[in-house]
MOPAC internal coordinates of N, CA, C and O (Angstrom, degrees):
PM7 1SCF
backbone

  N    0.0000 0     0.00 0     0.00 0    0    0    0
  C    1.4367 1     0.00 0     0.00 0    1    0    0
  C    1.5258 1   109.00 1     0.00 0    2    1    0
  O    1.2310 1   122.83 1   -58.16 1    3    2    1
  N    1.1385 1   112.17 1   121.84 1    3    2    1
  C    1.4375 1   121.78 1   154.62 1    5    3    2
  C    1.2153 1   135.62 1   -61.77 1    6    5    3
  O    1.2310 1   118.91 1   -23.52 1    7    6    5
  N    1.2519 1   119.68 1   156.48 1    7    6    5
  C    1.3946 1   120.86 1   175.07 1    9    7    6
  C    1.4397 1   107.52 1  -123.68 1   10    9    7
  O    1.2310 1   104.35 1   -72.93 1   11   10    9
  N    1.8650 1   146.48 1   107.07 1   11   10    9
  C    1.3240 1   162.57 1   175.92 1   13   11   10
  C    1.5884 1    88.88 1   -23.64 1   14   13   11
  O    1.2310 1   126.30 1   119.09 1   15   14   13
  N    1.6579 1   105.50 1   -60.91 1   15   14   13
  C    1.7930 1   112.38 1  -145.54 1   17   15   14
  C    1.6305 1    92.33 1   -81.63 1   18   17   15
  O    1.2310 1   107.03 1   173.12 1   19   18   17
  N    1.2128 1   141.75 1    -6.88 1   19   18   17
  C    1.3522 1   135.76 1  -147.93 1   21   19   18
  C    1.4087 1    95.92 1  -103.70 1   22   21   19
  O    1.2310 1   127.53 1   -42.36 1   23   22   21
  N    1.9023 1   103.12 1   137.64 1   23   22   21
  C    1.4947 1   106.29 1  -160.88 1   25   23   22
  C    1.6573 1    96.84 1   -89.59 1   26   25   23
  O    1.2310 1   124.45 1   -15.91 1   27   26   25
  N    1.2735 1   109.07 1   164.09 1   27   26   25
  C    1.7336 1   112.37 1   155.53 1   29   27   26
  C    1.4069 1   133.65 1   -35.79 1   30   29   27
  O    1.2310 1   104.62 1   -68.28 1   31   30   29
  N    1.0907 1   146.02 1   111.72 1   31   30   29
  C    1.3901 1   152.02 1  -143.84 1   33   31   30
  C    1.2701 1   120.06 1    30.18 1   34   33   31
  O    1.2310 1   123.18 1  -127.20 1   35   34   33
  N    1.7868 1   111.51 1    52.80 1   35   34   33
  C    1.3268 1   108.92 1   154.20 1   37   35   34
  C    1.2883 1    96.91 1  -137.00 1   38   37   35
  O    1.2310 1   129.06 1   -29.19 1   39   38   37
  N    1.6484 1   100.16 1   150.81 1   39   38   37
  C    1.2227 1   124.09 1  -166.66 1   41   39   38
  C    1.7320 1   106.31 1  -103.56 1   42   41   39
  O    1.2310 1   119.73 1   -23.55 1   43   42   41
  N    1.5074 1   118.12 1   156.45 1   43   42   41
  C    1.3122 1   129.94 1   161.61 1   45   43   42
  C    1.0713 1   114.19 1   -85.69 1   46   45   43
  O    1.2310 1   115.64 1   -42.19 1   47   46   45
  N    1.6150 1   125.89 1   137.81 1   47   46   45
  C    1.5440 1   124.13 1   167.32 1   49   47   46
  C    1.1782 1   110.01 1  -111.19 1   50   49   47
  O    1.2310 1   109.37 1   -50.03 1   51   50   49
  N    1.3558 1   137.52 1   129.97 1   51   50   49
  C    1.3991 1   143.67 1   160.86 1   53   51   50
  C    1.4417 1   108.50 1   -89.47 1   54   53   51
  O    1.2310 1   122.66 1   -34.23 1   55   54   53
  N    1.2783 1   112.50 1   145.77 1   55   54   53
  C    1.4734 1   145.29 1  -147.76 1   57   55   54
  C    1.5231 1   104.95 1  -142.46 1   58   57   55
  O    1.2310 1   122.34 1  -108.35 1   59   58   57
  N    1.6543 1   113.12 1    71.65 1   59   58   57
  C    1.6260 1    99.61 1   155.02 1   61   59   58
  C    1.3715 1   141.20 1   -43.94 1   62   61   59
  O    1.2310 1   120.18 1   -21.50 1   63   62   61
  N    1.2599 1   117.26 1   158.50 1   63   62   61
  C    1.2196 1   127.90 1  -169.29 1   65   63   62
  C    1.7210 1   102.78 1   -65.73 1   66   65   63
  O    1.2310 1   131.31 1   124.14 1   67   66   65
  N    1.2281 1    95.77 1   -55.86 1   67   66   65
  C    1.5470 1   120.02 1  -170.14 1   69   67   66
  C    2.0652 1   105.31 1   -55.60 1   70   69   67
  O    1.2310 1   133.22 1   128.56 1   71   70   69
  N    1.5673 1    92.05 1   -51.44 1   71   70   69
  C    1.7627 1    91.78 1  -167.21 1   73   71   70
  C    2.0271 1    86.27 1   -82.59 1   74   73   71
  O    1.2310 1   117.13 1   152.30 1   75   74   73
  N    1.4903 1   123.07 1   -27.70 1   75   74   73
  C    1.5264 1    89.15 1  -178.70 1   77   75   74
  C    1.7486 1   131.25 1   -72.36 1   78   77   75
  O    1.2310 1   124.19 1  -178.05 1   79   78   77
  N    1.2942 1   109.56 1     1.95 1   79   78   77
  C    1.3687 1   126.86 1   156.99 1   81   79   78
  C    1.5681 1   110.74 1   -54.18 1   82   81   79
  O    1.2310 1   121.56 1   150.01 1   83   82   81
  N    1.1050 1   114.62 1   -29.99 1   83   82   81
  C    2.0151 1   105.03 1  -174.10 1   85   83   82
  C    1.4971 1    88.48 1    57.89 1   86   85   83
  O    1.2310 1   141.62 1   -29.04 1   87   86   85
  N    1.9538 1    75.63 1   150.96 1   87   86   85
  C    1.5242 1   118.79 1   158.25 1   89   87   86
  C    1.2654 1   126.26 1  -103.88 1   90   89   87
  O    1.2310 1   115.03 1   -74.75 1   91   90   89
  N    1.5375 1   127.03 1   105.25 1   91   90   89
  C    1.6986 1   113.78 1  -165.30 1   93   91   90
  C    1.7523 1    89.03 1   -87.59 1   94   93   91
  O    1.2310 1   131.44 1   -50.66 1   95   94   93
  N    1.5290 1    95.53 1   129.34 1   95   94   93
  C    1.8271 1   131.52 1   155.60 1   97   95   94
  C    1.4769 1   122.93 1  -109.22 1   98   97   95
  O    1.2310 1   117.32 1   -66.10 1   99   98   97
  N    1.2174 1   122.71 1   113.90 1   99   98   97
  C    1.2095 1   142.09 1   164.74 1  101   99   98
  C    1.3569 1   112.70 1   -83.48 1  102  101   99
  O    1.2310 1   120.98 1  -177.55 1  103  102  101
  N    0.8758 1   115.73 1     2.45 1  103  102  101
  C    2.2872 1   118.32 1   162.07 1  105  103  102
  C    1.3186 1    99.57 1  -156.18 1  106  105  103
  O    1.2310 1   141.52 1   -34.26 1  107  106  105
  N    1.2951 1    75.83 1   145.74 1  107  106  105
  C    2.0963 1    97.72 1   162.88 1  109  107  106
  C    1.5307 1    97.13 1  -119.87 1  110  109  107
  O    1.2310 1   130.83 1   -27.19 1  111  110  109
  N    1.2488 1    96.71 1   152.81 1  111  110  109
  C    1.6570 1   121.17 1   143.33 1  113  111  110
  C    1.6495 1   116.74 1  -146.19 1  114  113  111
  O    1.2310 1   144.12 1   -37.84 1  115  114  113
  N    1.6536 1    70.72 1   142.16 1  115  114  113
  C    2.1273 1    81.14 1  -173.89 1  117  115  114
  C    1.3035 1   105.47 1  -118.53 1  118  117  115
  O    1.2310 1   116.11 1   -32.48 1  119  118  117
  N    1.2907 1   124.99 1   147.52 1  119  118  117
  C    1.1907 1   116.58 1   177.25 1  121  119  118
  C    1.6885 1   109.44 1  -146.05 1  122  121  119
  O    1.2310 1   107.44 1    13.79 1  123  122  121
  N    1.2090 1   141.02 1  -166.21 1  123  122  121
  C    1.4742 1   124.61 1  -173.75 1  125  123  122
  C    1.2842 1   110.64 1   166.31 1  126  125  123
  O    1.2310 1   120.52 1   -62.32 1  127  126  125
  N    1.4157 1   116.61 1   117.68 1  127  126  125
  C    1.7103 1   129.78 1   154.18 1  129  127  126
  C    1.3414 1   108.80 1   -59.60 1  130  129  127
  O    1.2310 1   126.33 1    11.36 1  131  130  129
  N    1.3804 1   105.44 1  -168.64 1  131  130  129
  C    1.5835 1   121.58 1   179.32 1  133  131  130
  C    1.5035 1   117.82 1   -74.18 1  134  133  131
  O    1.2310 1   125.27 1   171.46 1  135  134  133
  N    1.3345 1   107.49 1    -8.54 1  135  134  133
  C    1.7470 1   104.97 1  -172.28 1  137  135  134
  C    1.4692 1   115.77 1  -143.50 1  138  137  135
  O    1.2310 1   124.12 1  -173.63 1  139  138  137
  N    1.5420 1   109.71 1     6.37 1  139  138  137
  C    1.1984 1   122.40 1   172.59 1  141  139  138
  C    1.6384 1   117.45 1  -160.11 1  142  141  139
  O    1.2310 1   122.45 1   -24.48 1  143  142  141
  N    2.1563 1   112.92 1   155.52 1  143  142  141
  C    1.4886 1    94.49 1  -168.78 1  145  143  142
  C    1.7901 1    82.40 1  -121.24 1  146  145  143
  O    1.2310 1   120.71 1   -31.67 1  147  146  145
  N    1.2792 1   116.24 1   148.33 1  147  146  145
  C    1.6241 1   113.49 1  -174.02 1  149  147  146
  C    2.0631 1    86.28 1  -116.51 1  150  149  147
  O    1.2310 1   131.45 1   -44.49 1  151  150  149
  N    1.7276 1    95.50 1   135.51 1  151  150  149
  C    1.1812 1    91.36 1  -174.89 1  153  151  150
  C    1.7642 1    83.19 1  -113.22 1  154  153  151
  O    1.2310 1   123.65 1   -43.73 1  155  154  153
  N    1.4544 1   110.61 1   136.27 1  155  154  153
  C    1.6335 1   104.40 1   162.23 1  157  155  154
  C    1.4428 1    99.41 1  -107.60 1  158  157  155
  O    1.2310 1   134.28 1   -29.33 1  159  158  157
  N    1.6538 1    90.00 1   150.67 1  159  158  157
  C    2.4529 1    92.13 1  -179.57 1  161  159  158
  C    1.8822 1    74.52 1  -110.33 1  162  161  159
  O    1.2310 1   127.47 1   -27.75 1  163  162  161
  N    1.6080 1   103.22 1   152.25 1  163  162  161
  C    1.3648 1    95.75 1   179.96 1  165  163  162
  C    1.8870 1    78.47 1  -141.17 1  166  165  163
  O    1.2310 1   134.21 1   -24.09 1  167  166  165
  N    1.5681 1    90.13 1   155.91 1  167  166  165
  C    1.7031 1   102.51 1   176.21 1  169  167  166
  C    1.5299 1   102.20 1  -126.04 1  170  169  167
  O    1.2310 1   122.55 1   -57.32 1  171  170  169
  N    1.8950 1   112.72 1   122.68 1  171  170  169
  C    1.1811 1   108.98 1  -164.30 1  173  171  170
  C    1.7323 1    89.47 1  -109.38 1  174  173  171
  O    1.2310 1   120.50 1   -17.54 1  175  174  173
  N    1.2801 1   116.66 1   162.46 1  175  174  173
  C    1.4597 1   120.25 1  -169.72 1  177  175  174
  C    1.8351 1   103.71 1  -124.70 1  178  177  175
  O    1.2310 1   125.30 1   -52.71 1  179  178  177
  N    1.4497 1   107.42 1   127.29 1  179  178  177
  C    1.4888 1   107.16 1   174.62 1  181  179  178
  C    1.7879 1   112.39 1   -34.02 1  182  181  179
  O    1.2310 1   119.42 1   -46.38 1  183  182  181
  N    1.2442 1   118.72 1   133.62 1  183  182  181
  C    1.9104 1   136.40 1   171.11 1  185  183  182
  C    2.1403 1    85.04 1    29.40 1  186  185  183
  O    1.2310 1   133.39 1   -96.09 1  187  186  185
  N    1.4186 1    91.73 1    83.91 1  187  186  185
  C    1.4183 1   120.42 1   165.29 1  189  187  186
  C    1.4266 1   106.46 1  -152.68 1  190  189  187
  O    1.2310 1   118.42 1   -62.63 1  191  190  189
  N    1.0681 1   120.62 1   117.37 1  191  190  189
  C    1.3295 1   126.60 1  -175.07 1  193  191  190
  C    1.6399 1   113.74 1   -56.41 1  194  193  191
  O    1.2310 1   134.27 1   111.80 1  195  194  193
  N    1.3266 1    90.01 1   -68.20 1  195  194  193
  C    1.6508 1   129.20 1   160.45 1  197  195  194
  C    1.6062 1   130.93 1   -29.20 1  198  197  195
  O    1.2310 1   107.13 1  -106.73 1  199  198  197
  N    1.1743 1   141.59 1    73.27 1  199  198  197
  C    1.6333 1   129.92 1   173.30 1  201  199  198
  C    1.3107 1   106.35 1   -75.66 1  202  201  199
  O    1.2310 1   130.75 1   -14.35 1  203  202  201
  N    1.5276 1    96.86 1   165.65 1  203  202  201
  C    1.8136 1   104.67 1   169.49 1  205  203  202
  C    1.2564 1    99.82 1  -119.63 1  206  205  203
  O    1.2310 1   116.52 1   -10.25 1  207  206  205
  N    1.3812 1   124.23 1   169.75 1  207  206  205
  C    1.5827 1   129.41 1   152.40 1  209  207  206
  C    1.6223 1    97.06 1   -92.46 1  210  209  207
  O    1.2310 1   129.42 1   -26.29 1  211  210  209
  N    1.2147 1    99.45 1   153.71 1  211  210  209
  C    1.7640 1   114.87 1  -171.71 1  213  211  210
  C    1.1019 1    96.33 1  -118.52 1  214  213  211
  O    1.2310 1   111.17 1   147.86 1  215  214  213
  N    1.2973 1   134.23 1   -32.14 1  215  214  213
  C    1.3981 1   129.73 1  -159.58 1  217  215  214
  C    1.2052 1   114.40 1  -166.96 1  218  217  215
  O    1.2310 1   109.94 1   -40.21 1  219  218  217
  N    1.4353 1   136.49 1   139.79 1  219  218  217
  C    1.6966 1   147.09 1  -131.97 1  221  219  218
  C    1.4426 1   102.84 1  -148.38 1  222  221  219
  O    1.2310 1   113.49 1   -83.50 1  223  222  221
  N    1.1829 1   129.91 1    96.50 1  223  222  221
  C    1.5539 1   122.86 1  -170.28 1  225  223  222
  C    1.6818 1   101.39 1  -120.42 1  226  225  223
  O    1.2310 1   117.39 1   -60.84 1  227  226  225
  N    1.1672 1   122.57 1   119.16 1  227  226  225
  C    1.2013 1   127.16 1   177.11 1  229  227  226
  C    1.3561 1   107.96 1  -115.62 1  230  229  227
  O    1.2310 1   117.84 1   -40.06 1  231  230  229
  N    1.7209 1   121.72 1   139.94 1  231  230  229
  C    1.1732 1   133.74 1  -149.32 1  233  231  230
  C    1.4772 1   122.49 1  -143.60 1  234  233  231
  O    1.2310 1    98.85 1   -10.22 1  235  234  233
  N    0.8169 1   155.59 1   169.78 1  235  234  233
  C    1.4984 1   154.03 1   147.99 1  237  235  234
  C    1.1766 1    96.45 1   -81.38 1  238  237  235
  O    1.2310 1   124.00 1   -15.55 1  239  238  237
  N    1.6208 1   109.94 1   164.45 1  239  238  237
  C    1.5711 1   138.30 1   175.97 1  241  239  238
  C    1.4349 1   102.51 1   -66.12 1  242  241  239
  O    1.2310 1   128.82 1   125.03 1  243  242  241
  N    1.3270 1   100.62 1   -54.97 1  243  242  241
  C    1.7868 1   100.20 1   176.83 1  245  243  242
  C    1.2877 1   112.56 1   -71.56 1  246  245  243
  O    1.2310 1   115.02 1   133.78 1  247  246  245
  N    1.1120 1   127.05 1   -46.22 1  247  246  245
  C    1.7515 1   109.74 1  -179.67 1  249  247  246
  C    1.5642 1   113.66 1   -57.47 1  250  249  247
  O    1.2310 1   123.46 1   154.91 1  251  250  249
  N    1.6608 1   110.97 1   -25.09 1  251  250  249
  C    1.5702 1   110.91 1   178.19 1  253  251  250
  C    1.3824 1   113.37 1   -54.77 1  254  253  251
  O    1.2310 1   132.69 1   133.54 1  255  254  253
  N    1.0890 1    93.09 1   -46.46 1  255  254  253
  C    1.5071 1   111.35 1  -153.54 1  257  255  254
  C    1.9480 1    83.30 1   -73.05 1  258  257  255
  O    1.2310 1   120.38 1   119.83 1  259  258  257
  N    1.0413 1   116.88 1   -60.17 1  259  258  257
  C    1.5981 1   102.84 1  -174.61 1  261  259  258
  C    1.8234 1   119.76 1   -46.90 1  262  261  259
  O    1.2310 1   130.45 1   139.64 1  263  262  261
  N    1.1097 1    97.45 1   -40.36 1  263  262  261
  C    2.0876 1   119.84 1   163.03 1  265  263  262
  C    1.9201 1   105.18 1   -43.55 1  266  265  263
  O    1.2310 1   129.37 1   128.58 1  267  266  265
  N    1.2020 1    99.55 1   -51.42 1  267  266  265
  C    1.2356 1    94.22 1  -167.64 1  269  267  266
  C    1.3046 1   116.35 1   -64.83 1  270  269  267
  O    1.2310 1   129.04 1   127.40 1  271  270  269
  N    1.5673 1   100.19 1   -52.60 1  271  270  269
  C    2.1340 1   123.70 1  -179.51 1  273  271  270
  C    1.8012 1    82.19 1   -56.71 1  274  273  271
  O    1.2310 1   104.50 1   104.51 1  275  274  273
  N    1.3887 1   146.22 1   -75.49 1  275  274  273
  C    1.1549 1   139.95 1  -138.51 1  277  275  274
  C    2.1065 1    96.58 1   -68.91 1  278  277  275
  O    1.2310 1   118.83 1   138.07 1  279  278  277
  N    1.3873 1   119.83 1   -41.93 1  279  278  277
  C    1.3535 1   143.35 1   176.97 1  281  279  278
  C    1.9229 1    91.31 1   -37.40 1  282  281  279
  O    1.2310 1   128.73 1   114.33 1  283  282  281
  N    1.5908 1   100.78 1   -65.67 1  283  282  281
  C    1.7025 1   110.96 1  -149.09 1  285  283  282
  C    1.4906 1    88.69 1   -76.88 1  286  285  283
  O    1.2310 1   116.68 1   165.93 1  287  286  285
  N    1.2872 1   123.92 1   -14.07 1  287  286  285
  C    1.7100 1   115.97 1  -170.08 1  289  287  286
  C    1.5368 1   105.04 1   -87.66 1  290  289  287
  O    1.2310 1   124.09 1   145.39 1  291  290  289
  N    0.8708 1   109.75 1   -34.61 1  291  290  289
  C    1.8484 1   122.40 1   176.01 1  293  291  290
  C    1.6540 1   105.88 1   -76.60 1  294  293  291
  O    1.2310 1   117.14 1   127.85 1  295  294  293
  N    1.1621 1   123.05 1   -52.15 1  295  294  293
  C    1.8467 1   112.85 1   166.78 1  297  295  294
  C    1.6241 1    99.92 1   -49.42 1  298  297  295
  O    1.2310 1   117.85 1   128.56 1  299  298  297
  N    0.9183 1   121.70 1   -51.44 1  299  298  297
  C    1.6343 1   113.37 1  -169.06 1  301  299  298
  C    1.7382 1   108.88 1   -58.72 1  302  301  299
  O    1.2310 1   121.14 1   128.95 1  303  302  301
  N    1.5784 1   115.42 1   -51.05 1  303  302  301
  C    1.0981 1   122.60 1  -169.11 1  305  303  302
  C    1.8648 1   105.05 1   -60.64 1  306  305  303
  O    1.2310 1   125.38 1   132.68 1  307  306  305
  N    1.6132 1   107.27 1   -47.32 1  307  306  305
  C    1.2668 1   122.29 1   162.12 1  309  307  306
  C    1.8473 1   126.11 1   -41.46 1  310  309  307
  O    1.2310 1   135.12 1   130.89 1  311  310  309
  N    0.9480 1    88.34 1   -49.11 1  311  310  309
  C    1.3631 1   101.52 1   174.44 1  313  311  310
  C    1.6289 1   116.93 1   -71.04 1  314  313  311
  O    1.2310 1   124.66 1   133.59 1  315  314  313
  N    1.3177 1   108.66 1   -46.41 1  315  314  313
  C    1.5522 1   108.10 1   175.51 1  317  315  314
  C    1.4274 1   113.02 1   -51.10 1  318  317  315
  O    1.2310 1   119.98 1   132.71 1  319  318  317
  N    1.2986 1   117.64 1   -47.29 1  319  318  317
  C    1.1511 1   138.01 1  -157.28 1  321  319  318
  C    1.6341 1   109.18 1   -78.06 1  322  321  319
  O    1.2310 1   119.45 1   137.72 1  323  322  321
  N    1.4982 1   118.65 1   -42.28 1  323  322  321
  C    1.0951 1   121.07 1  -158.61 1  325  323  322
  C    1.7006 1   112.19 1  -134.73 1  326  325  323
  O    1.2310 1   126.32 1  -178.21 1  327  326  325
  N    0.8964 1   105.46 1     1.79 1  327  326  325
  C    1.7986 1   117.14 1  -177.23 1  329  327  326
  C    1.9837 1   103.15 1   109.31 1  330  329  327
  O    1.2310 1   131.69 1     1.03 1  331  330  329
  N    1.5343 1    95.03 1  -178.97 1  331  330  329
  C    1.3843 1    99.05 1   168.09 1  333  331  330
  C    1.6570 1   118.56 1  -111.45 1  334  333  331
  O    1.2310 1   126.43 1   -37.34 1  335  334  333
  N    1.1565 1   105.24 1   142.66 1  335  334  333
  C    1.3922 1   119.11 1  -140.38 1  337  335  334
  C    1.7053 1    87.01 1   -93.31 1  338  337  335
  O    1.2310 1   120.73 1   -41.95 1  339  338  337
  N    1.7303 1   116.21 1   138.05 1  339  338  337
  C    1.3869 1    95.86 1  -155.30 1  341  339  338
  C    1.8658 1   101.37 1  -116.31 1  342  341  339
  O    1.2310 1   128.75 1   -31.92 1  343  342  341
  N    0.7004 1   100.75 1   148.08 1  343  342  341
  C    1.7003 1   115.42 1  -167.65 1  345  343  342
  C    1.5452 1   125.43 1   -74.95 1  346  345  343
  O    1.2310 1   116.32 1   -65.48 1  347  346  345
  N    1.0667 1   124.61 1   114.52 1  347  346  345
  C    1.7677 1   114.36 1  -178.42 1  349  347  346
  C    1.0361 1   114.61 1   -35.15 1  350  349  347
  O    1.2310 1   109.95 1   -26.82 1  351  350  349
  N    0.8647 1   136.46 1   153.18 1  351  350  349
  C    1.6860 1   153.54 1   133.25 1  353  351  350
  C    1.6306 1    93.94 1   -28.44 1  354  353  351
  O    1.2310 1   124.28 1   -76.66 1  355  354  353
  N    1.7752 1   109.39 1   103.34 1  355  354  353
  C    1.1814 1   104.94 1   136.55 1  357  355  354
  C    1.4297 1   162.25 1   -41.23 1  358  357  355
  O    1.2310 1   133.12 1   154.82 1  359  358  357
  N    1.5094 1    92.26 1   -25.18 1  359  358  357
  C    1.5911 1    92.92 1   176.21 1  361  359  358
  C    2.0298 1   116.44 1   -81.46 1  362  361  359
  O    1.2310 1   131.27 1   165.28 1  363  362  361
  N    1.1589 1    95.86 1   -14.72 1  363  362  361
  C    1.3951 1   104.10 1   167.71 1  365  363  362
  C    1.4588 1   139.80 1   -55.74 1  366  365  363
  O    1.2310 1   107.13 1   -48.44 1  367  366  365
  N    0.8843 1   141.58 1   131.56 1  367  366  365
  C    1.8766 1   123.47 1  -178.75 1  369  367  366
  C    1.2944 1    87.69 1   -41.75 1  370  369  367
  O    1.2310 1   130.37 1   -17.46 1  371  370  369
  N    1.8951 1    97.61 1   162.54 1  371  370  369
  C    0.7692 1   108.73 1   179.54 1  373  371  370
  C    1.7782 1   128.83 1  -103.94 1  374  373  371
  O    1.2310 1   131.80 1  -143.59 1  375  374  373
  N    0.6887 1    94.83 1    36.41 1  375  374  373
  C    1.8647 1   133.27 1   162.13 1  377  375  374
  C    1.1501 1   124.24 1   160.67 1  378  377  375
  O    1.2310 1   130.25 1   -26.45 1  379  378  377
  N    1.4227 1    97.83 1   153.55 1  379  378  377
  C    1.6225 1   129.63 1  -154.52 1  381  379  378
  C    1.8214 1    94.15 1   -50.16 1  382  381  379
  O    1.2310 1   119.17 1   -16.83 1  383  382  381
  N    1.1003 1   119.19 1   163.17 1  383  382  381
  C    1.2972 1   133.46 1   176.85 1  385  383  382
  C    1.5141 1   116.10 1  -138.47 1  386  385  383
  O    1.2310 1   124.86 1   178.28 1  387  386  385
  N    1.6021 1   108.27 1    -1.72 1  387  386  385
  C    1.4793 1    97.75 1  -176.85 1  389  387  386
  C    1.8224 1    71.27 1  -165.00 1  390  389  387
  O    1.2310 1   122.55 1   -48.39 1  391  390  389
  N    1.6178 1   112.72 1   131.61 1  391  390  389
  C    1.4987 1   130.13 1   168.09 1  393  391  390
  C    1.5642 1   116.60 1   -76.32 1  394  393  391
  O    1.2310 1   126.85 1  -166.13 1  395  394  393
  N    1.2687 1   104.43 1    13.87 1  395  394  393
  C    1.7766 1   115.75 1  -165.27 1  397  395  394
  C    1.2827 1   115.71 1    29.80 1  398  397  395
  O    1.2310 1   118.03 1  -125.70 1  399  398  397
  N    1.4551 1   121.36 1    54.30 1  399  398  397
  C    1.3021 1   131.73 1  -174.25 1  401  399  398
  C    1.3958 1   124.15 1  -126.69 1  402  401  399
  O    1.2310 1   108.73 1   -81.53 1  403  402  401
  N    1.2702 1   138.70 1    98.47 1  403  402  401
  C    1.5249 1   129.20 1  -164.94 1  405  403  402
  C    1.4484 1   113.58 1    -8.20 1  406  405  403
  O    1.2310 1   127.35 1   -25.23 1  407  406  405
  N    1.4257 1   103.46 1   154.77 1  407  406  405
  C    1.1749 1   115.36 1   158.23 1  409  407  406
  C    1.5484 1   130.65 1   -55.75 1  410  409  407
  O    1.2310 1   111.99 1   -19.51 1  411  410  409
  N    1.2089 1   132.70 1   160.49 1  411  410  409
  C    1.4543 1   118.32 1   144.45 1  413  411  410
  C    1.7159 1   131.50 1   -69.89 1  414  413  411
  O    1.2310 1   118.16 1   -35.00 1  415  414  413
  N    1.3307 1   121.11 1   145.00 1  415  414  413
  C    1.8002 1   110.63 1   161.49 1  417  415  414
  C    1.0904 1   109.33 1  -119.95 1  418  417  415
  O    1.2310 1   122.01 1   -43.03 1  419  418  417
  N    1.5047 1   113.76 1   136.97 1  419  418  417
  C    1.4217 1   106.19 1   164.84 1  421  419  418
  C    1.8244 1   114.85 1   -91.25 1  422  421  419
  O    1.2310 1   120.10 1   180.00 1  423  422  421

């Protein structure tokens, strides 16, 4: 299907109902061969041993690399706008392992 108003080499994106809800991830891990970078979003849950990956994004080197430049342009725009967003303590793991939040009882 065409679009009348739609210019020459631009494309339409459709936007499900279902994927425009988002998946909230509290970790990434990226990892990458020679011809591709796999980003996992993972959601970790307060005194759960256990994470899941929520979401599996596999990429080219070049599209990464465009993710990243488009990534660092939006912290800046973010940042102008709203302060600078401030960074863990490196020397720390690199995510939390316990939400310092009571336990559960049943």
């Amino acid at each position: 299907m065409s679009d009348k108003n739609q210019k020459p080499n631009e494309i339409s994106i459709e936007l499900p109902e279902e994927i425009a809800e988002g998946i909230y991830a509290n970790l990434s891990i990226i990892s990458h061969s020679n011809s591709e970078f796999v980003l996992d979003f993972i959601r970790m849950v307060p005194n759960v041993p256990k994470a899941k990956v929520k979401s599996r994004v596999i990429m080219t080197p070049q599209q990464t690399k465009r993710l990243m430049i488009a990534i660092r342009e939006n912290i800046k725009r973010y940042e102008a706008a709203h302060g600078i967003i401030k960074e863990s303590d490196m020397n720390q793991m690199p995510f939390p392992m316990n939400f310092n939040s009571p336990k559960g009882q049943a």
